[in-house]
N, CA, C and O atoms as a Tripos MOL2 file, in Angstrom:
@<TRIPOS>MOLECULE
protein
  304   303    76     0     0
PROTEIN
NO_CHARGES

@<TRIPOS>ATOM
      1 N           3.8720   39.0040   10.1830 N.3       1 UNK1
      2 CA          4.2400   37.6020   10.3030 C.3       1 UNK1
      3 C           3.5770   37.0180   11.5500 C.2       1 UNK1
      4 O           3.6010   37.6020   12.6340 O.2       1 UNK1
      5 N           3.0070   35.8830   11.3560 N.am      2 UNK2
      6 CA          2.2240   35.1870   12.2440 C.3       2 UNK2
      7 C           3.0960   34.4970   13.4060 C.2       2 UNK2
      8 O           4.1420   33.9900   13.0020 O.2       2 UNK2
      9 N           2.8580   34.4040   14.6610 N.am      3 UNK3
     10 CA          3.6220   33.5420   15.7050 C.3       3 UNK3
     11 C           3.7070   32.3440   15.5130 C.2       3 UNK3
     12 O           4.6050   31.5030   15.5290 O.2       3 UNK3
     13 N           2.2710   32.3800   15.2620 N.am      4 UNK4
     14 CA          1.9370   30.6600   15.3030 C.3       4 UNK4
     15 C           1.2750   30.3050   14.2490 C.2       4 UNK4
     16 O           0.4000   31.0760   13.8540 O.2       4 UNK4
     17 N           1.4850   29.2370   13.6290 N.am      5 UNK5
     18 CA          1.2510   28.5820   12.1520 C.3       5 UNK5
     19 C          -0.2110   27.8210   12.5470 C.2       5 UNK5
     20 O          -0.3000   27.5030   13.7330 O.2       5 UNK5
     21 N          -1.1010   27.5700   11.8780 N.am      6 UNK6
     22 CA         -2.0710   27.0180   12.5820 C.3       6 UNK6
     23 C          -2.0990   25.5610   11.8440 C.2       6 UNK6
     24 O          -2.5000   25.7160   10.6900 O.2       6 UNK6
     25 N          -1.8440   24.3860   12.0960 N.am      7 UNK7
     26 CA         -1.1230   23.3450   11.8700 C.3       7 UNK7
     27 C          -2.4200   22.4380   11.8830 C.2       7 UNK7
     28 O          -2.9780   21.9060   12.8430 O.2       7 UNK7
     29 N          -2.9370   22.4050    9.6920 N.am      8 UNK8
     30 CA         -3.9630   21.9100    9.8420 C.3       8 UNK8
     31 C          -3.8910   20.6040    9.0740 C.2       8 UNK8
     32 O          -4.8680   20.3040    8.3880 O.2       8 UNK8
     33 N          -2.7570   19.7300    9.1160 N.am      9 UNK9
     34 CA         -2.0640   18.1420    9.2430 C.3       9 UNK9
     35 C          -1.9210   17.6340   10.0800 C.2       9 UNK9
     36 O          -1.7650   18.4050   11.0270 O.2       9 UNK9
     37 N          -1.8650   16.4610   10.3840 N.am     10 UNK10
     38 CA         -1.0100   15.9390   11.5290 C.3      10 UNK10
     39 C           0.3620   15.0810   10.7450 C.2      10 UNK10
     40 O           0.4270   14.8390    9.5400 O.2      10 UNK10
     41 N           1.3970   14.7150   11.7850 N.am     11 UNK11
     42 CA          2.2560   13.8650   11.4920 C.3      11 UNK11
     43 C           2.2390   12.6810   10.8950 C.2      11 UNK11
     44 O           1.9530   11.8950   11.7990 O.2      11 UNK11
     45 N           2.3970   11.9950    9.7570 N.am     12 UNK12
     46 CA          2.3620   10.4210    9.6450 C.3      12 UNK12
     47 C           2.1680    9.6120   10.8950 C.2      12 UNK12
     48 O           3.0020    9.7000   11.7960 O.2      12 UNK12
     49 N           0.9930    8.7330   11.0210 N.am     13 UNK13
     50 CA          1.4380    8.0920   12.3860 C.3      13 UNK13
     51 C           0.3880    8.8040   13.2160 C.2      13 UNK13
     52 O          -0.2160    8.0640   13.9910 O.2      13 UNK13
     53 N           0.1220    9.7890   13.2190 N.am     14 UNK14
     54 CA         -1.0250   10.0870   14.3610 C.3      14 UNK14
     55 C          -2.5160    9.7350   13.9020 C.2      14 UNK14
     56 O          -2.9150    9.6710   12.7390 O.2      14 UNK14
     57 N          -3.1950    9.5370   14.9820 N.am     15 UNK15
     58 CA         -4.6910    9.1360   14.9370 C.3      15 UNK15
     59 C          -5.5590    9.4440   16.0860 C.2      15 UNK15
     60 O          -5.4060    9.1080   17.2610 O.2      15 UNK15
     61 N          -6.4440   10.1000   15.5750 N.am     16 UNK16
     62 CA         -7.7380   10.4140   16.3980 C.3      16 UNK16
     63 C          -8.6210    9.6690   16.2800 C.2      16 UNK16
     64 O          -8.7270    8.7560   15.4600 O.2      16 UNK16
     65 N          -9.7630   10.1780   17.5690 N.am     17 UNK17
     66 CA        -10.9550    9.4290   17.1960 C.3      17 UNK17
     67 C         -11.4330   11.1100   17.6690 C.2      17 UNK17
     68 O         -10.8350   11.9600   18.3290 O.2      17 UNK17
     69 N         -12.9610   11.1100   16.9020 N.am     18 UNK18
     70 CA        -13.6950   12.1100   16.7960 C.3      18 UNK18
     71 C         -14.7080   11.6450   17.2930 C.2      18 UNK18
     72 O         -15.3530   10.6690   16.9110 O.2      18 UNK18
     73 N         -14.9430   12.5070   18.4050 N.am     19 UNK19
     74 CA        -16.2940   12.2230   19.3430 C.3      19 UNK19
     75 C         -17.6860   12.5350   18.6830 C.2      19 UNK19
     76 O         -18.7940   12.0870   18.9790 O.2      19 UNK19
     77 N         -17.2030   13.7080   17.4030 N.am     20 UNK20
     78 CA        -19.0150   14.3020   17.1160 C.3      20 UNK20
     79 C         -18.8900   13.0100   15.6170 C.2      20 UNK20
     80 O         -19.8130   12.1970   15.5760 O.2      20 UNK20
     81 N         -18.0070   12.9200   14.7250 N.am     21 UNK21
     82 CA        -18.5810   11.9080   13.5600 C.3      21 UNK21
     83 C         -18.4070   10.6110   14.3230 C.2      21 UNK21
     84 O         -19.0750    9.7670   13.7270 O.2      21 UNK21
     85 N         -17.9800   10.2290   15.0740 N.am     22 UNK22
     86 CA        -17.9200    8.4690   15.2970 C.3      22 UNK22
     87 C         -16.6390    8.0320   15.1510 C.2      22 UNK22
     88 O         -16.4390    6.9270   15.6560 O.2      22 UNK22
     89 N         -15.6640    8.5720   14.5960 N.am     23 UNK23
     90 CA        -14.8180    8.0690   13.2080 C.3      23 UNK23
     91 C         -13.3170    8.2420   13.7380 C.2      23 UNK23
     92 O         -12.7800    9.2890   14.0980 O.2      23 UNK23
     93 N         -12.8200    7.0560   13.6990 N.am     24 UNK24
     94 CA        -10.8620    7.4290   13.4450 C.3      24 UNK24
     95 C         -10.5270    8.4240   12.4560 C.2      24 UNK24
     96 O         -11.2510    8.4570   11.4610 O.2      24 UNK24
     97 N          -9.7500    9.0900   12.5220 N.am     25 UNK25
     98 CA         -8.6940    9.7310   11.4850 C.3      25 UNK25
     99 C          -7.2040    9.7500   11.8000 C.2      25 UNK25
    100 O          -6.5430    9.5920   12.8260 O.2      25 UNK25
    101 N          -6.9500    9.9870   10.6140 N.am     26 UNK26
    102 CA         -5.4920   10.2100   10.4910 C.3      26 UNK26
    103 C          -5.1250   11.0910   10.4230 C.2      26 UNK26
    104 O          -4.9510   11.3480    9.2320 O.2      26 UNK26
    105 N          -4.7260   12.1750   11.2780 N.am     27 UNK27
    106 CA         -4.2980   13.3480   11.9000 C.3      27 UNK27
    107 C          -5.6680   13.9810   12.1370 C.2      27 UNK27
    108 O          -6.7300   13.3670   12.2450 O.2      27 UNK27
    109 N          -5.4410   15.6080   12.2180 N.am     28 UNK28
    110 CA         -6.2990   15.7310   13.2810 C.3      28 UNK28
    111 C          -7.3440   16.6070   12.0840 C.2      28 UNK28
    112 O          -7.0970   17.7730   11.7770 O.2      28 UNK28
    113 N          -8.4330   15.8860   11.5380 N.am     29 UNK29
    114 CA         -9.4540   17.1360   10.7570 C.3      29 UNK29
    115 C         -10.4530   17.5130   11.5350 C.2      29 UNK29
    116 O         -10.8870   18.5960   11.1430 O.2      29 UNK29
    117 N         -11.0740   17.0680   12.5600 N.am     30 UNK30
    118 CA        -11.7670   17.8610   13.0080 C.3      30 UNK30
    119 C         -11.1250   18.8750   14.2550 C.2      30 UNK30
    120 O          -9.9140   18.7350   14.4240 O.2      30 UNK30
    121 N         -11.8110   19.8710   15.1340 N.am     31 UNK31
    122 CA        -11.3390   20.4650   15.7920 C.3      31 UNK31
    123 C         -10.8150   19.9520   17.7610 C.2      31 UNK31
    124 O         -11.7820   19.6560   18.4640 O.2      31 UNK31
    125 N          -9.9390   19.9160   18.1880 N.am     32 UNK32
    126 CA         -9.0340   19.5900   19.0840 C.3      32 UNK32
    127 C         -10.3840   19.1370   20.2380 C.2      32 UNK32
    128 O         -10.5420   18.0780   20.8470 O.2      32 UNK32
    129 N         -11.2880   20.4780   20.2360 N.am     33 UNK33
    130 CA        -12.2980   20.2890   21.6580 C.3      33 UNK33
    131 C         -13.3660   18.7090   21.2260 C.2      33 UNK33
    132 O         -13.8770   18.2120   22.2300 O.2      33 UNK33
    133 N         -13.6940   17.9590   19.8480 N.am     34 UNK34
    134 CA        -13.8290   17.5270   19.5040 C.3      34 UNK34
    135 C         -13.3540   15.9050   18.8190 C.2      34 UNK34
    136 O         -13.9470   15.2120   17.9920 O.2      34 UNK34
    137 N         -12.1230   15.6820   19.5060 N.am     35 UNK35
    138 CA        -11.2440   14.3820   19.4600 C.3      35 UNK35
    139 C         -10.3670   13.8740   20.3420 C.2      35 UNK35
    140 O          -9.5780   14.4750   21.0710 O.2      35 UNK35
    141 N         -10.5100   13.0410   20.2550 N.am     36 UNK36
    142 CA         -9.5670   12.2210   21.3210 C.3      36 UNK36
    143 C          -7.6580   11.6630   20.7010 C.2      36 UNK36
    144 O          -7.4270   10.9860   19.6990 O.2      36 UNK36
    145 N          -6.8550   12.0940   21.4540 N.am     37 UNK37
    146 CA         -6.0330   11.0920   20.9670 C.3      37 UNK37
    147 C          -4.7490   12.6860   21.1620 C.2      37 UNK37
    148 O          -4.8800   13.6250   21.9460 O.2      37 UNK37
    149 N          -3.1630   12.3680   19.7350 N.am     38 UNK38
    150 CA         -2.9600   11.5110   19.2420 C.3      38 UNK38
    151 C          -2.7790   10.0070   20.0060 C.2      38 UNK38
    152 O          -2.5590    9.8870   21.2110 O.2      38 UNK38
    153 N          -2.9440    8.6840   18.8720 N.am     39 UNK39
    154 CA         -2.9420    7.4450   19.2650 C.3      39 UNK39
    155 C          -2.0790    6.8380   17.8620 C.2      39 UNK39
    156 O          -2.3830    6.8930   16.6700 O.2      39 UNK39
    157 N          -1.0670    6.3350   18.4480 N.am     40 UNK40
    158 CA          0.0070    5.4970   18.3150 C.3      40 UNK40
    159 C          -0.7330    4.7950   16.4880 C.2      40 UNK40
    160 O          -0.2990    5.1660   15.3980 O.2      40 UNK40
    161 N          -1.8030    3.8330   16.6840 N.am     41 UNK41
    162 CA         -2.0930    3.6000   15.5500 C.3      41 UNK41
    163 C          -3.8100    3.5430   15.7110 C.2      41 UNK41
    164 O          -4.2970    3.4800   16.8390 O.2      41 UNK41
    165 N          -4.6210    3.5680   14.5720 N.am     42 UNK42
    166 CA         -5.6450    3.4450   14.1630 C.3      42 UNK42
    167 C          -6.4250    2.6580   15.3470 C.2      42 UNK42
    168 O          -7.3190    3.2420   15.9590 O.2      42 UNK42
    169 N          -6.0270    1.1590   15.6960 N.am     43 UNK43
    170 CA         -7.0220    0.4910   16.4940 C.3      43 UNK43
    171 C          -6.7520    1.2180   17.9360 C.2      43 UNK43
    172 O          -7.7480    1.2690   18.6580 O.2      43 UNK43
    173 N          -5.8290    1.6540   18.3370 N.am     44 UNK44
    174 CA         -5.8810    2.4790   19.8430 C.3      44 UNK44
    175 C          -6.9650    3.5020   19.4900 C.2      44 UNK44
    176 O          -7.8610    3.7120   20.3080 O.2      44 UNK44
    177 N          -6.9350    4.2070   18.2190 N.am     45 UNK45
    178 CA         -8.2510    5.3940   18.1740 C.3      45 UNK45
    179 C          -9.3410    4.8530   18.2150 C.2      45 UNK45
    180 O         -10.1150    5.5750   18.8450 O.2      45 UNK45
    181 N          -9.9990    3.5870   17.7290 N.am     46 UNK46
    182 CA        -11.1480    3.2350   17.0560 C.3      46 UNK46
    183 C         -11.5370    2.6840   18.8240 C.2      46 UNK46
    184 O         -12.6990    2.5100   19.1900 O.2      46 UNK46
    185 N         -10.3710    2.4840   19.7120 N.am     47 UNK47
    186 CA        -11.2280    2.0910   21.1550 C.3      47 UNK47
    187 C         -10.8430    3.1200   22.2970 C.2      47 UNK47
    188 O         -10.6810    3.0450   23.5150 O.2      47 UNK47
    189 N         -10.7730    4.0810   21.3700 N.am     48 UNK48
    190 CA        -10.4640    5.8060   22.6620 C.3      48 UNK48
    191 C         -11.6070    5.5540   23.5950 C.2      48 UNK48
    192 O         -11.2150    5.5120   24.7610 O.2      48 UNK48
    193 N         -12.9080    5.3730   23.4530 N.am     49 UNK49
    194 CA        -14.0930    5.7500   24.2040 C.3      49 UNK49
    195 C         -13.4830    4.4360   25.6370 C.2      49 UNK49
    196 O         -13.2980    4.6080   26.8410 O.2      49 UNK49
    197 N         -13.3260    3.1480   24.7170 N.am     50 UNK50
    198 CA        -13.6840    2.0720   25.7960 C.3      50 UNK50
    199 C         -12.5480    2.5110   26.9660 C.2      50 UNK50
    200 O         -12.8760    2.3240   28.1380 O.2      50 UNK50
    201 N         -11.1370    3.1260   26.6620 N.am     51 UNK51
    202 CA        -10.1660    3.2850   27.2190 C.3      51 UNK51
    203 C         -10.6100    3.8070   27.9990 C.2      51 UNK51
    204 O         -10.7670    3.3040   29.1120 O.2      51 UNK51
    205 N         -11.1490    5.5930   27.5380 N.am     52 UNK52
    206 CA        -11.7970    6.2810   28.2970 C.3      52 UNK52
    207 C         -12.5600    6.0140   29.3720 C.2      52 UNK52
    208 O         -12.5230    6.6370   30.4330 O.2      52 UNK52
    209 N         -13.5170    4.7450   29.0190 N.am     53 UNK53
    210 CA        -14.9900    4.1850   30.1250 C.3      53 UNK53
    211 C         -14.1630    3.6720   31.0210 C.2      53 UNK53
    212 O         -14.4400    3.9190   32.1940 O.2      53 UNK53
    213 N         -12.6750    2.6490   30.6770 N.am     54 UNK54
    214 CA        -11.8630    1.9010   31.9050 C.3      54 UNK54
    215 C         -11.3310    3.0190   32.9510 C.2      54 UNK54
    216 O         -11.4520    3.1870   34.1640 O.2      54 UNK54
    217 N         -10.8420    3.5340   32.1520 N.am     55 UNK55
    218 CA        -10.0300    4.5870   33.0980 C.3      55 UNK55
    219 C         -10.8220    5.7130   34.1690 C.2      55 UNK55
    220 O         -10.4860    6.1600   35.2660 O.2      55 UNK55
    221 N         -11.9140    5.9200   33.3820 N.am     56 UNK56
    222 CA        -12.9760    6.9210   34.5150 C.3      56 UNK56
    223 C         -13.4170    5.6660   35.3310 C.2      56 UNK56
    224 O         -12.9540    5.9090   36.4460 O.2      56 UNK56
    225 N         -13.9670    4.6210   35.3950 N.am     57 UNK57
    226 CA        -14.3040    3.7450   36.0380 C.3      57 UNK57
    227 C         -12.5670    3.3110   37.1790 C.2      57 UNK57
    228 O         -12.6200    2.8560   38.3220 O.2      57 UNK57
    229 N         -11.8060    3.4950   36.7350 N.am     58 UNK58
    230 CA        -10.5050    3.4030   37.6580 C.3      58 UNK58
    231 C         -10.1360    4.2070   38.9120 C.2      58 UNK58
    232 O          -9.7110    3.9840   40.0460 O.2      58 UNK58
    233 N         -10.6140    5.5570   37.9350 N.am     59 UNK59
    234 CA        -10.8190    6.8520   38.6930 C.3      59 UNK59
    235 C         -11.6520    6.4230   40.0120 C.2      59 UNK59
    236 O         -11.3390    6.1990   41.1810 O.2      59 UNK59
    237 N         -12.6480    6.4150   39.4060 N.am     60 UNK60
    238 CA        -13.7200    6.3190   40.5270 C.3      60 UNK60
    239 C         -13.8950    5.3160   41.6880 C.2      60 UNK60
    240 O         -14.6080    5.4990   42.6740 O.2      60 UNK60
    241 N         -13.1640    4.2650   41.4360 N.am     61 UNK61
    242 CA        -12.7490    3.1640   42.5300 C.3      61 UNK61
    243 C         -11.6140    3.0660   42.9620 C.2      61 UNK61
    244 O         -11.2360    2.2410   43.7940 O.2      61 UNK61
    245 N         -10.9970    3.8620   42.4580 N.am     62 UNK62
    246 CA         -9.2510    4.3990   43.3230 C.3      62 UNK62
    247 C          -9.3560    5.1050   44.8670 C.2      62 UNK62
    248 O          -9.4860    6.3270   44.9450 O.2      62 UNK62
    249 N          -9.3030    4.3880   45.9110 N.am     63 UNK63
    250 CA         -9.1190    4.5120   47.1920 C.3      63 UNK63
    251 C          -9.1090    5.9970   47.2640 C.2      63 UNK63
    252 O         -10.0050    6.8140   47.4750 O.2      63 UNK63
    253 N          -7.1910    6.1650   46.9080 N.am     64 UNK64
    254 CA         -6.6670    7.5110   46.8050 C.3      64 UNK64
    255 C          -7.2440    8.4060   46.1970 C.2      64 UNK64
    256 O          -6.5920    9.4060   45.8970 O.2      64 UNK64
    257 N          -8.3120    8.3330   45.9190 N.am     65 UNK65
    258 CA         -9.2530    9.6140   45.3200 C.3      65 UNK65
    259 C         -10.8780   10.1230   46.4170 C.2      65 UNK65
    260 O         -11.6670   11.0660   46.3570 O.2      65 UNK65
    261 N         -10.7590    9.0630   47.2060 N.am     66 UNK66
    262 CA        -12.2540    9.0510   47.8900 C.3      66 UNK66
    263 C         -11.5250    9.0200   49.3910 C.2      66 UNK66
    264 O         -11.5820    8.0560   50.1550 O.2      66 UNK66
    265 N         -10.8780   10.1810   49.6340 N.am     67 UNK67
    266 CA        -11.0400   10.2160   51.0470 C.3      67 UNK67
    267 C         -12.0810   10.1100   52.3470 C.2      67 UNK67
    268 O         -13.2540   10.4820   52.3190 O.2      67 UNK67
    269 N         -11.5890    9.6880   53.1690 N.am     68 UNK68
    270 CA        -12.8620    9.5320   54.2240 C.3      68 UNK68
    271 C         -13.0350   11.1360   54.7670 C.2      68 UNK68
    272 O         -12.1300   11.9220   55.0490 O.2      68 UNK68
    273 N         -14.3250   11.3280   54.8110 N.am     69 UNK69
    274 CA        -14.5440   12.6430   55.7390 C.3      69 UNK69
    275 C         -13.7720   12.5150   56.3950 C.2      69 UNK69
    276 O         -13.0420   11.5440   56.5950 O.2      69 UNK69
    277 N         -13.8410   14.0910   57.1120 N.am     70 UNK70
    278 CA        -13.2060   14.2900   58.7520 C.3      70 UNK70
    279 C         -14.1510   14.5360   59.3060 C.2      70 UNK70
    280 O         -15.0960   15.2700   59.0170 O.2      70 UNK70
    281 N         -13.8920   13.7840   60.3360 N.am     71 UNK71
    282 CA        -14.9880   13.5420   61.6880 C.3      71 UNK71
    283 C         -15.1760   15.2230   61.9460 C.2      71 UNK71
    284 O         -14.4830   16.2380   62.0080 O.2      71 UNK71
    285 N         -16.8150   14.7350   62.0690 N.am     72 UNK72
    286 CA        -17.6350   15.9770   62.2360 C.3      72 UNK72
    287 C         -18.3160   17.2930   61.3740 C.2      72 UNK72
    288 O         -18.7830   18.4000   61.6450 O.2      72 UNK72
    289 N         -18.0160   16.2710   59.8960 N.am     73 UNK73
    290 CA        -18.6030   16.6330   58.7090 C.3      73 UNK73
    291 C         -19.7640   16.0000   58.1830 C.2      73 UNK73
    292 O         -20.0980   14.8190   58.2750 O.2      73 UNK73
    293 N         -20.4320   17.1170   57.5200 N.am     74 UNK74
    294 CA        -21.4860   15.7830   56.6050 C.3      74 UNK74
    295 C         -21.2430   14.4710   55.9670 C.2      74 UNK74
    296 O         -20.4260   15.0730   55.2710 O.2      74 UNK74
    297 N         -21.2010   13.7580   55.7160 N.am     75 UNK75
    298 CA        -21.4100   12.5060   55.2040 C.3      75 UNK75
    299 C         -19.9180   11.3640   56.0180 C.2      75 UNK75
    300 O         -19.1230   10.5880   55.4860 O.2      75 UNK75
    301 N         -20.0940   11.7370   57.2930 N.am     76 UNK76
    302 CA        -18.7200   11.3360   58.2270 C.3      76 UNK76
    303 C         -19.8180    9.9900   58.9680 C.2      76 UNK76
    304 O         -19.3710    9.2330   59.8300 O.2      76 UNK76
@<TRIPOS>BOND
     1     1     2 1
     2     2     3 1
     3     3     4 2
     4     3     5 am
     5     5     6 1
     6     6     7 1
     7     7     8 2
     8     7     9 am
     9     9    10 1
    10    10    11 1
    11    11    12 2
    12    11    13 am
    13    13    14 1
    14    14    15 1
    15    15    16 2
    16    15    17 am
    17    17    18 1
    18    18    19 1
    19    19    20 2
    20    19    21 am
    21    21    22 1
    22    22    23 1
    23    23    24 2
    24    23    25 am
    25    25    26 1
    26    26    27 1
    27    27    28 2
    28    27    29 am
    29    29    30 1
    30    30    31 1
    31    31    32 2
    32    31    33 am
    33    33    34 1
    34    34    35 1
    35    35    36 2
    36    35    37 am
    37    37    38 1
    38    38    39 1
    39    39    40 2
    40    39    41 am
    41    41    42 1
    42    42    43 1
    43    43    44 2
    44    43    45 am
    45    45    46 1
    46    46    47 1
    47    47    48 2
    48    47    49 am
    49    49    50 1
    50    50    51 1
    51    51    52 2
    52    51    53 am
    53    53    54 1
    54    54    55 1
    55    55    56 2
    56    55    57 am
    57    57    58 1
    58    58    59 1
    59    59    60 2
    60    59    61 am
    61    61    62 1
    62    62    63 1
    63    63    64 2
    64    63    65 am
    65    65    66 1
    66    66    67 1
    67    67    68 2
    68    67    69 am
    69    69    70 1
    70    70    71 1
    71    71    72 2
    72    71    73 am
    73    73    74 1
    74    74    75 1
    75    75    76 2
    76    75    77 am
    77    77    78 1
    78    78    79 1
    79    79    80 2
    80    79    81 am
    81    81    82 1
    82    82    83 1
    83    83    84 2
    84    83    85 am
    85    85    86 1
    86    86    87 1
    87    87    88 2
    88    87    89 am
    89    89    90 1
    90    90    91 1
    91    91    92 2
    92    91    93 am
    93    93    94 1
    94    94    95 1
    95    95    96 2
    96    95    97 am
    97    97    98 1
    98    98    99 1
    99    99   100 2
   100    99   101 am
   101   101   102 1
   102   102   103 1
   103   103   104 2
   104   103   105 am
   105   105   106 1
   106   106   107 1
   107   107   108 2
   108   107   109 am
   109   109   110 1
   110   110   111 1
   111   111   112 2
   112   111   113 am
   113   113   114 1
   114   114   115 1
   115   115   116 2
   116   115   117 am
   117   117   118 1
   118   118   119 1
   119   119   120 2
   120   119   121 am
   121   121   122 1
   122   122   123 1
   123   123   124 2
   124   123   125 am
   125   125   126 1
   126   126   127 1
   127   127   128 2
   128   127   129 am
   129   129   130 1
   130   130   131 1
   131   131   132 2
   132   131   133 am
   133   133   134 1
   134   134   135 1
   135   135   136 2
   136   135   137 am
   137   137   138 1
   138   138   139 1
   139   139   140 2
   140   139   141 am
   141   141   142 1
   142   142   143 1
   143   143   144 2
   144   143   145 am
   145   145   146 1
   146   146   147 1
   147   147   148 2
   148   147   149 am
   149   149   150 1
   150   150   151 1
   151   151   152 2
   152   151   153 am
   153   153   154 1
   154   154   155 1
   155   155   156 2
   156   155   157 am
   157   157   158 1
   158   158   159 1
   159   159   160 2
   160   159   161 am
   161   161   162 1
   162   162   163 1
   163   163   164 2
   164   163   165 am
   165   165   166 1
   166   166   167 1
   167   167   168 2
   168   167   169 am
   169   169   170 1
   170   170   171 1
   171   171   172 2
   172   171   173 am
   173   173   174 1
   174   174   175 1
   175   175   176 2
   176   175   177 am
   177   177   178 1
   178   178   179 1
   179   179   180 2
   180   179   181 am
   181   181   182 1
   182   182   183 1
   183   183   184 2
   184   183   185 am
   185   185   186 1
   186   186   187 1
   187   187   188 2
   188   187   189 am
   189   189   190 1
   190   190   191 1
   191   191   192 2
   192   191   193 am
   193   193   194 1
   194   194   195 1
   195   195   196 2
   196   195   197 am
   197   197   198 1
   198   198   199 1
   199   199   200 2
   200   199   201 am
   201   201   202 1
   202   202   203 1
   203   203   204 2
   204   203   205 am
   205   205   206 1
   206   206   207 1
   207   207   208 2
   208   207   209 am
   209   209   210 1
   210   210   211 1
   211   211   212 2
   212   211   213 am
   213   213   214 1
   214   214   215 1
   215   215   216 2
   216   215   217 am
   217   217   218 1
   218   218   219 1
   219   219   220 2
   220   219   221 am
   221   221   222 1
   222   222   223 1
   223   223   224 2
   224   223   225 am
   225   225   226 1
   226   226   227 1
   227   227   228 2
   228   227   229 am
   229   229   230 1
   230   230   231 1
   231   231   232 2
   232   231   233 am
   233   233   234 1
   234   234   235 1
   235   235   236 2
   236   235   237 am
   237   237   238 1
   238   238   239 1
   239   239   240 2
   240   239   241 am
   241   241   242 1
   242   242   243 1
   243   243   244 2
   244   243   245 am
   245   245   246 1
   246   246   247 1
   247   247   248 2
   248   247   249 am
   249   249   250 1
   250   250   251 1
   251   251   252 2
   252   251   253 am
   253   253   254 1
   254   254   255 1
   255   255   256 2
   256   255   257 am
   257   257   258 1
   258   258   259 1
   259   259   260 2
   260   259   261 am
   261   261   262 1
   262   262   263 1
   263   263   264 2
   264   263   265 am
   265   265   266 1
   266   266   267 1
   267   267   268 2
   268   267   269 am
   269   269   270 1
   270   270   271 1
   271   271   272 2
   272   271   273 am
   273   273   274 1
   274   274   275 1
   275   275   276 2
   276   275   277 am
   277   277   278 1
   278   278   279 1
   279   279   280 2
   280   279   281 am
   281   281   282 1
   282   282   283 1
   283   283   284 2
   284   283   285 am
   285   285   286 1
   286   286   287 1
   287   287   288 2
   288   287   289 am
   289   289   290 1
   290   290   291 1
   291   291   292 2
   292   291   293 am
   293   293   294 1
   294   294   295 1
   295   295   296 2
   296   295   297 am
   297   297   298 1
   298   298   299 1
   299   299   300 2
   300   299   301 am
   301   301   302 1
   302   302   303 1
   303   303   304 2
@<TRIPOS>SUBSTRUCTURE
     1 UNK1         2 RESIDUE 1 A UNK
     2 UNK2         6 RESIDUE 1 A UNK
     3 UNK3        10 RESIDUE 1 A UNK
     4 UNK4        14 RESIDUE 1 A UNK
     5 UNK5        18 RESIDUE 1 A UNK
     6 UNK6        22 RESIDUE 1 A UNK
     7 UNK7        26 RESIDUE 1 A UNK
     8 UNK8        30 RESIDUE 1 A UNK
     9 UNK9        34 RESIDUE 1 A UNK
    10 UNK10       38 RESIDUE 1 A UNK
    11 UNK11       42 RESIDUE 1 A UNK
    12 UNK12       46 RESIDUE 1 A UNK
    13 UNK13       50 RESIDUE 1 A UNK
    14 UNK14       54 RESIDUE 1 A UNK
    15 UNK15       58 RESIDUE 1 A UNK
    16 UNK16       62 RESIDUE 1 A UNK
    17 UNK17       66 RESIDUE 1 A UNK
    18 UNK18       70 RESIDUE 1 A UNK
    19 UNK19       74 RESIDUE 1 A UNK
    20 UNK20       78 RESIDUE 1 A UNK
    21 UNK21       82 RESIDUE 1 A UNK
    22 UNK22       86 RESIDUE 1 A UNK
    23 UNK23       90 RESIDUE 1 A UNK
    24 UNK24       94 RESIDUE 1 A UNK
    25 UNK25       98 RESIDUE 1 A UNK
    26 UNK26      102 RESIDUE 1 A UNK
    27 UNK27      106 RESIDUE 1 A UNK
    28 UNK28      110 RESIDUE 1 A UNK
    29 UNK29      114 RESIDUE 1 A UNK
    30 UNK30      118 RESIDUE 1 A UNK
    31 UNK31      122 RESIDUE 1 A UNK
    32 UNK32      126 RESIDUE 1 A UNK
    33 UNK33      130 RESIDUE 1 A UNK
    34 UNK34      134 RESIDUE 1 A UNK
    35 UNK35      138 RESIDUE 1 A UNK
    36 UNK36      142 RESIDUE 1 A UNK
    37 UNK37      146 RESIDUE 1 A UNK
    38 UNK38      150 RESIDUE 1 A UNK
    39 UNK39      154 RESIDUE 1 A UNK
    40 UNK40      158 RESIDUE 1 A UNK
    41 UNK41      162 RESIDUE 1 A UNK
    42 UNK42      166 RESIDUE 1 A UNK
    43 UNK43      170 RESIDUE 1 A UNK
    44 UNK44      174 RESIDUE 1 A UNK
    45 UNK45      178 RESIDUE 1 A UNK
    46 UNK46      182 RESIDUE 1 A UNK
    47 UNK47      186 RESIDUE 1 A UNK
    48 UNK48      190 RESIDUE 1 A UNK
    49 UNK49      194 RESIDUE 1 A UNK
    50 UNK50      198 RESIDUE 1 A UNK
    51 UNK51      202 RESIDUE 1 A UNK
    52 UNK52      206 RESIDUE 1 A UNK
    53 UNK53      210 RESIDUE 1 A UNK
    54 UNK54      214 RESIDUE 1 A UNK
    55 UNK55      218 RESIDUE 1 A UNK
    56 UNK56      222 RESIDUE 1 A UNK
    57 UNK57      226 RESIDUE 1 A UNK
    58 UNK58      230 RESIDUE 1 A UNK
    59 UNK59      234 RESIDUE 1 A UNK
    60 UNK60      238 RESIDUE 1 A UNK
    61 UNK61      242 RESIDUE 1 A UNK
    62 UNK62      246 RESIDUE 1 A UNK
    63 UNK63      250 RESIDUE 1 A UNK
    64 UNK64      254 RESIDUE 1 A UNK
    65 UNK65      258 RESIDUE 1 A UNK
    66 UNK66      262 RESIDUE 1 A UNK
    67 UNK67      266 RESIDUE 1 A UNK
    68 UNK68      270 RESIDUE 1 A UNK
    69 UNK69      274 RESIDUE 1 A UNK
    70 UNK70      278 RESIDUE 1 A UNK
    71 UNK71      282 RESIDUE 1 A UNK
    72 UNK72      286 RESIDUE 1 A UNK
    73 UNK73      290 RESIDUE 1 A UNK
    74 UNK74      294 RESIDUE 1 A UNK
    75 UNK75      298 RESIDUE 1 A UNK
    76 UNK76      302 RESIDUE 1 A UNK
């Protein structure tokens, strides 16, 4: 008997977006390293990437992430 069921549906209601076809789905058919999400409904999947571009772009201009050197380091 197996531990773990390998759970190849998703729930009513879930949605990916798949980075290698382009494409929303409705639950998860392609493989996990390969999609984004779950997402609430269809149009949150179909703009995973743009979310994605805001949020790394958030990242990267967030104060609290770009500490100042300490004096007497390279780029101080």
């Amino acid at each position: 008997m197996a531990l773990f069921k390998k759970r190849t549906a998703g729930k009513p209601g879930e949605w990916y977006y798949c980075l290698e076809h382009k494409k929303v789905e409705e639950g998860p058919e392609c493989p996990a390293k390969d999609r984004f999400g779950p997402y609430t409904t269809p149009e949150e999947a179909r703009l995973a990437m743009e979310t994605a571009q805001e949020r790394n772009l958030e990242w990267e201009t967030d104060p609290k992430w770009h500490d100042k050197p300490a004096p007497g380091t390279p780029g101080d």
